[in-house]
C-alpha positions in Angstrom: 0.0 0.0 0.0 1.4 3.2 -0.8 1.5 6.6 1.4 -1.0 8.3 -0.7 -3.8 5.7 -0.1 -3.2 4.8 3.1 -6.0 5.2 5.4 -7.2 7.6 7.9 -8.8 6.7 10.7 -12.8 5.7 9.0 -11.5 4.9 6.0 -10.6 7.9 4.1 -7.6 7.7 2.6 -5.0 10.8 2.2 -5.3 11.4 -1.4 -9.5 11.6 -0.8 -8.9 14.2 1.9 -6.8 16.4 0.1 -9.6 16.1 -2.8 -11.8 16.8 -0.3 -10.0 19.8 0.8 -9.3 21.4 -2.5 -13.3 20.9 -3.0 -14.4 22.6 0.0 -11.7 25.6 -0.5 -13.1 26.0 -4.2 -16.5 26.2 -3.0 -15.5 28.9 -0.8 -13.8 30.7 -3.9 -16.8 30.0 -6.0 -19.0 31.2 -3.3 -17.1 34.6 -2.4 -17.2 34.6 -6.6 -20.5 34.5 -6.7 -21.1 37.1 -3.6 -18.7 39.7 -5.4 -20.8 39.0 -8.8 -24.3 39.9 -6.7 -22.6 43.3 -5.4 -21.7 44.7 -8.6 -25.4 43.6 -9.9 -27.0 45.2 -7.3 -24.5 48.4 -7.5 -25.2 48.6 -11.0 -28.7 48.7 -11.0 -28.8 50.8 -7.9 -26.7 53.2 -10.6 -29.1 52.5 -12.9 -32.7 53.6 -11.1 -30.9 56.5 -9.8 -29.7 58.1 -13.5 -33.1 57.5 -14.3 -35.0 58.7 -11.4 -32.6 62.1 -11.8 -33.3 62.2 -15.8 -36.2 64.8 -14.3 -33.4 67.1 -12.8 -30.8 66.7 -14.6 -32.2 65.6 -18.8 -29.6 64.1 -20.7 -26.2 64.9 -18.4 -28.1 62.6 -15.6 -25.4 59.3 -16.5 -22.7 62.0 -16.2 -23.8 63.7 -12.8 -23.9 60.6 -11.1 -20.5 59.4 -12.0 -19.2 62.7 -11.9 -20.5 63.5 -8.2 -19.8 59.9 -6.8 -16.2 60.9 -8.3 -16.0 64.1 -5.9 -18.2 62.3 -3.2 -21.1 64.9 -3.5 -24.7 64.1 -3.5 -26.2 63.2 -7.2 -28.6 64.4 -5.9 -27.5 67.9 -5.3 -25.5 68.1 -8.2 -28.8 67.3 -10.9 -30.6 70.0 -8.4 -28.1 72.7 -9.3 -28.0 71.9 -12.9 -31.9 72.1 -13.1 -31.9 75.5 -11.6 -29.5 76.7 -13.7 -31.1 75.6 -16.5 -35.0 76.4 -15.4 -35.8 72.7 -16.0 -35.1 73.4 -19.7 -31.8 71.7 -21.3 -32.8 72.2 -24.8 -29.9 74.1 -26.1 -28.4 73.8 -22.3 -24.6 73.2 -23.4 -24.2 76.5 -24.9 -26.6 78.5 -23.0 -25.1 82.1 -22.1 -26.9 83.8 -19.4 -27.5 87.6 -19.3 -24.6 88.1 -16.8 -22.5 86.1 -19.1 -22.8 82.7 -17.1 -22.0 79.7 -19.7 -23.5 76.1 -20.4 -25.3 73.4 -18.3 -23.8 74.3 -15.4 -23.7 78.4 -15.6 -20.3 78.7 -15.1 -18.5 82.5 -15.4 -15.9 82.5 -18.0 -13.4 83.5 -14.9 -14.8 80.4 -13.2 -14.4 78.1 -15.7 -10.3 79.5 -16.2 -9.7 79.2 -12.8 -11.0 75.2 -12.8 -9.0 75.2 -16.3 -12.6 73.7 -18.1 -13.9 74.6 -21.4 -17.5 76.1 -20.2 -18.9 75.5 -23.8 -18.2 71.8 -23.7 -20.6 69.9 -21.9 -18.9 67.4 -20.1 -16.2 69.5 -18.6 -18.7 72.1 -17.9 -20.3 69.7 -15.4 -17.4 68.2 -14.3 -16.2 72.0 -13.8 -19.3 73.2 -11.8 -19.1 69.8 -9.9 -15.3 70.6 -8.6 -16.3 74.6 -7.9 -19.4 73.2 -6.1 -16.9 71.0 -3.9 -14.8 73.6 -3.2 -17.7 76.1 -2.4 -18.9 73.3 0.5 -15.0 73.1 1.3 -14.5 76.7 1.5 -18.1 77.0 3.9 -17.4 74.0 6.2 -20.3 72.0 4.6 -22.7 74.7 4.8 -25.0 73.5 2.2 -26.9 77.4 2.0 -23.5 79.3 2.3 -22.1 76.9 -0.8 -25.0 77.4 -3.0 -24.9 81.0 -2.2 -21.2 81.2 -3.2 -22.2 79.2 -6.4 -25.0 81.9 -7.5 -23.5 85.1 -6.3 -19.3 84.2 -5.8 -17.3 82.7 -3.2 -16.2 86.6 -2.3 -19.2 88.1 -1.6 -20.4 85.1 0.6 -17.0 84.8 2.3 -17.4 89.0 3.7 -21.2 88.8 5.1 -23.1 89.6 2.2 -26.4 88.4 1.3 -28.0 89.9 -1.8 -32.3 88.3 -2.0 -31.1 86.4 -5.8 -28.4 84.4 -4.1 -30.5 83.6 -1.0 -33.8 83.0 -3.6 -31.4 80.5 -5.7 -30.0 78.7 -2.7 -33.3 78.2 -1.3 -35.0 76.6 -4.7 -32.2 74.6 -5.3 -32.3 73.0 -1.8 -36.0 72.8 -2.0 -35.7 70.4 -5.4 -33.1 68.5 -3.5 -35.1 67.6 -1.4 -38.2 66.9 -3.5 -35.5 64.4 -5.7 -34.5 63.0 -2.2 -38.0 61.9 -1.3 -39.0 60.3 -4.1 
């Protein structure tokens, strides 16, 4: 009788116990497998109902503002509430919008703005991903206060920073949070 099939006590020999080792520890693989497959599922439809539930707030950038916010750990939420502010609910002809005081695109970023972040505001993609990061920075800059940040965003970071409160900035800080948290209660 050779060492591989001698027997263990009941029976079993070695060679069946290492089989039966390497079957267990591949179940556990598979099993862990399978558990890892389930999370990005559910993750990836939880992405899914949440573009569309914020295709209302934000139209056709919604994909973008929810990989775009995740990115900068901000509320999609929030984001697609800013952008349909800015844009009045309207984003026909959103990407090169130009406002009266000479804000630009989805996200109404000032030319100065969009230098400083170093984003073309007539291009889409980095005009959201540009009003995204000055958004950040505004809730940076105001120690997370959401009313203080939105102000900033409307009226400038300046003005905010030395007291001052003009009615458009306060009216625009208060709608936006007011969708917000319409989108958050749906």
């Amino acid at each position: 009788m050779t060492r591989l099939s001698t027997s263990v006590a009941g029976g079993i020999s070695y060679a069946g116990l290492g089989l039966a080792i390497l079957f267990g520890a591949h179940c556990a693989i598979a099993q862990q497998a399978s558990q890892v497959e389930a999370a990005k599922n559910a993750e990836l439809l939880a992405h899914a109902a949440l573009v569309k539930r914020l295709t209302k707030l934000a139209g056709p950038y919604a994909q973008q503002v929810v990989a775009d916010a995740r990115s900068f750990h901000l509320q999609p939420q929030l984001v697609a509430s800013v952008l349909y502010v800015e844009n009045g609910g309207d984003f026909a002809g959103s990407a090169h919008r130009i406002s009266q005081a000479g804000a630009i695109g989805p996200m109404q970023l000032m030319p100065v703005t969009a230098s400083f972040l170093g984003v073309n505001p007539y291009k889409p993609r980095q005009n959201i991903q540009g009003g995204i990061r000055f958004l950040k920075r505004m809730l940076h800059r105001f120690h997370g206060n959401t009313q203080l940040a939105l102000m900033a965003y409307n009226e400038g970071p300046t003005a905010v920073a030395e007291g001052t409160r003009y009615v458009q900035a306060v009216a625009y800080a208060k709608k936006v949070v007011q969708v917000w948290q319409s989108s958050s209660s749906d």
